[in-house]
C-alpha positions in Angstrom: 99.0 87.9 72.9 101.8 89.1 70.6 105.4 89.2 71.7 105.3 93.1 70.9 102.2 93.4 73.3 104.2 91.8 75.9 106.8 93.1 75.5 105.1 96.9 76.0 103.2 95.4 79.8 106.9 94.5 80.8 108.5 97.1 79.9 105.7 99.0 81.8 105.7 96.7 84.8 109.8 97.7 85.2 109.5 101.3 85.2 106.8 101.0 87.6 108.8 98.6 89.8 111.7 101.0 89.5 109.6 104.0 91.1 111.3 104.9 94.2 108.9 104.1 97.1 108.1 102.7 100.4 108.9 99.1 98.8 112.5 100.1 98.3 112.9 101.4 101.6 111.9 98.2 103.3 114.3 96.1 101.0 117.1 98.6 101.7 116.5 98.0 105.6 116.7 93.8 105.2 119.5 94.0 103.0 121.4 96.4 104.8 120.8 95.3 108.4 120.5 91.9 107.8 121.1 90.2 105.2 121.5 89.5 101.5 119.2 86.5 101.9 116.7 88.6 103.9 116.7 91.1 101.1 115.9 88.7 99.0 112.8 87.2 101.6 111.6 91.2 101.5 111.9 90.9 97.5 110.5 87.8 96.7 107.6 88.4 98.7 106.8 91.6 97.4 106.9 90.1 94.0 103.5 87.7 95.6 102.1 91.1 96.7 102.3 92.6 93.4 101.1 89.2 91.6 98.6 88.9 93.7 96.8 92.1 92.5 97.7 91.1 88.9 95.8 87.8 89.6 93.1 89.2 91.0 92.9 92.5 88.5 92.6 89.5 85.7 89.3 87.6 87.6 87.7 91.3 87.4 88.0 91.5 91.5 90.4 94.5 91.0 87.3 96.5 90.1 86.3 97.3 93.2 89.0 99.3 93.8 87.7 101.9 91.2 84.2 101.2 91.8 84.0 100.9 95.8 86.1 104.1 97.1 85.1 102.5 100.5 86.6 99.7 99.8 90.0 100.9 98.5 89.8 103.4 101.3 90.1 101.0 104.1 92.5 99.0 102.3 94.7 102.4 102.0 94.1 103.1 105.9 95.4 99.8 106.9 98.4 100.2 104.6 99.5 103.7 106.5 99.2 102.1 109.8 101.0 99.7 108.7 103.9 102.3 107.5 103.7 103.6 110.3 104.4 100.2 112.6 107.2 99.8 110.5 108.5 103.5 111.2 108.3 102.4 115.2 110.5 99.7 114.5 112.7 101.5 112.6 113.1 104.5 115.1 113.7 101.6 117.8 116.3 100.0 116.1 118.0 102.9 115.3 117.6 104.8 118.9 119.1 101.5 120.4 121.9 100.9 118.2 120.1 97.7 117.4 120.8 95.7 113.8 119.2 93.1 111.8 121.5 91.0 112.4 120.8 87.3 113.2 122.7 86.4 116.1 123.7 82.7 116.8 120.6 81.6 118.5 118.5 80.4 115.8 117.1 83.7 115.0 117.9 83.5 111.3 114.2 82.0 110.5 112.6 84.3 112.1 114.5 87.2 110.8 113.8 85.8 107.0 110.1 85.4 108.1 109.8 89.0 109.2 111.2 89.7 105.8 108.7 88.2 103.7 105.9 89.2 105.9 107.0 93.0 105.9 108.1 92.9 101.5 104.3 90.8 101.4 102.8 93.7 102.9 104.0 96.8 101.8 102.6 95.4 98.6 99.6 93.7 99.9 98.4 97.3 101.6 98.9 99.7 98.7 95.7 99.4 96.8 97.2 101.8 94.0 98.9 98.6 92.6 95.2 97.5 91.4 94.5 100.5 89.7 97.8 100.4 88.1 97.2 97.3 86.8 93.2 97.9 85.7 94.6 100.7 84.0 97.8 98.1 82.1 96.1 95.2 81.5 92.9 97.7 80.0 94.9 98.6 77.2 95.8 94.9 76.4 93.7 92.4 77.9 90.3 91.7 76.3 87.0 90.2 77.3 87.9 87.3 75.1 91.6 87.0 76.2 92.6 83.3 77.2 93.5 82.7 81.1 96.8 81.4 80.0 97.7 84.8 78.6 96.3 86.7 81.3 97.8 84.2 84.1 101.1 85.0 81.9 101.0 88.8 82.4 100.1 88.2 86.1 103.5 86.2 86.6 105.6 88.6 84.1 104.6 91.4 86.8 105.4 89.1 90.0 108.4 88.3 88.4 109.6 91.6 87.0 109.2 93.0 90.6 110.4 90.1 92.8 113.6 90.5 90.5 114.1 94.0 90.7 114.2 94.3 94.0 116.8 91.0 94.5 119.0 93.4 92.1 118.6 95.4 94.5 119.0 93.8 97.5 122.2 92.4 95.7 123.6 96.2 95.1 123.1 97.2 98.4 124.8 94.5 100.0 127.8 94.4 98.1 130.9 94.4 99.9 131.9 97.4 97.6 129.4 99.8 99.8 127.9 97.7 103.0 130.5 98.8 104.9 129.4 102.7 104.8 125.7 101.7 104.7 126.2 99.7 108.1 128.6 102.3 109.3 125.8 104.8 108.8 122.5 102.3 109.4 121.4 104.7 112.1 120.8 107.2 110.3 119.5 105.0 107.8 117.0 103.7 110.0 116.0 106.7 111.3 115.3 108.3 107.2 113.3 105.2 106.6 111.2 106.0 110.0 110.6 109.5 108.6 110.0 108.6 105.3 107.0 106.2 106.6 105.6 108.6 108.2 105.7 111.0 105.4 103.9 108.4 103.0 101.5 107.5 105.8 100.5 111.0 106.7 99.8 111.7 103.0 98.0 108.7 102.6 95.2 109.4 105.6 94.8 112.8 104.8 94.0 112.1 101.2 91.3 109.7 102.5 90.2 111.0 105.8 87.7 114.1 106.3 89.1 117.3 107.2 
């Protein structure tokens, strides 16, 4: 692969990890609520989610997505519900006044692990991430391409997304504006719950029968 050629995916792979999403609202509650390092948990992890479907796009297992609407369907179903379990627990938190923060009783683990599940996820459940990259790596990767340049690309999109979203999680929890974005989390909270929603409800009823 070129460096011009790889140059074009990444520059691709930012702007599509810079699209505003559901992604950025999860980040924005770990970074805000909790922490800096749980922001970065949230981001790293959605970094696997999206390199996971760059991995498996490469071994021609993406496919189905196109191929099997069934497939991608269900995939897309469970990715709403789970939206909307994380708009529960966004509501909750912000009806009871409750944070992110770790308290002093050893919850700090569990907090980071909550992080990284919910960031591995959000990527993990949206089944549009394959058929963004079918439709990338088409343009680039060939039958004959070698698995060291594929396996390449794969980690150039984990990468570019894990560290777009640490930059983000670093922004948001600067001490410049934390201090208005915790003053205000409630509402916060309660935006994110309503923007789950929003995204879930489109979501089922572009898949389910009227």
């Amino acid at each position: 692969m070129t460096f011009a050629a790889w140059l074009s995916v990444a520059t691709i792979c930012i702007l599509g990890a810079m699209t505003p999403g559901p992604s950025l609202a999860v980040v924005l509650r770990y970074s805000v609520g909790q922490s800096r390092q749980a922001g970065f948990a949230c981001a790293v992890a959605h970094g696997l989610g999206v390199g996971f479907y760059a991995v498996i796009t490469m071994t021609g297992l993406g496919i189905l997505f196109q191929t099997v609407p069934a497939f991608r369907n269900i995939v897309s179903v469970l990715g709403a519900l789970y939206l909307i379990y994380l708009a529960i627990r966004a509501w909750r938190a912000a009806g009871s006044g409750a944070r992110f923060e770790s308290d002093q009783n050893g919850q700090v683990a569990d907090t980071m692990t909550q992080a990284a599940r919910d960031g591995f996820m959000i990527a993990f459940l949206n089944p549009k991430i394959a058929l963004f990259f079918l439709a990338l790596f088409s343009q680039f990767v060939s039958p004959e391409f070698e698995w060291g340049g594929k396996f390449l690309l794969a980690f150039t999109a984990a990468g570019i997304d894990a560290a777009w979203y640490c930059l983000v999680a670093v922004g948001l929890s600067h001490g410049a504006v934390l201090p208005w974005l915790r003053a205000h989390s409630m509402w916060i909270e309660r935006i994110i719950a309503v923007l789950f929603v929003v995204i879930a409800m489109r979501v089922l009823i572009g898949i389910l029968p009227v």
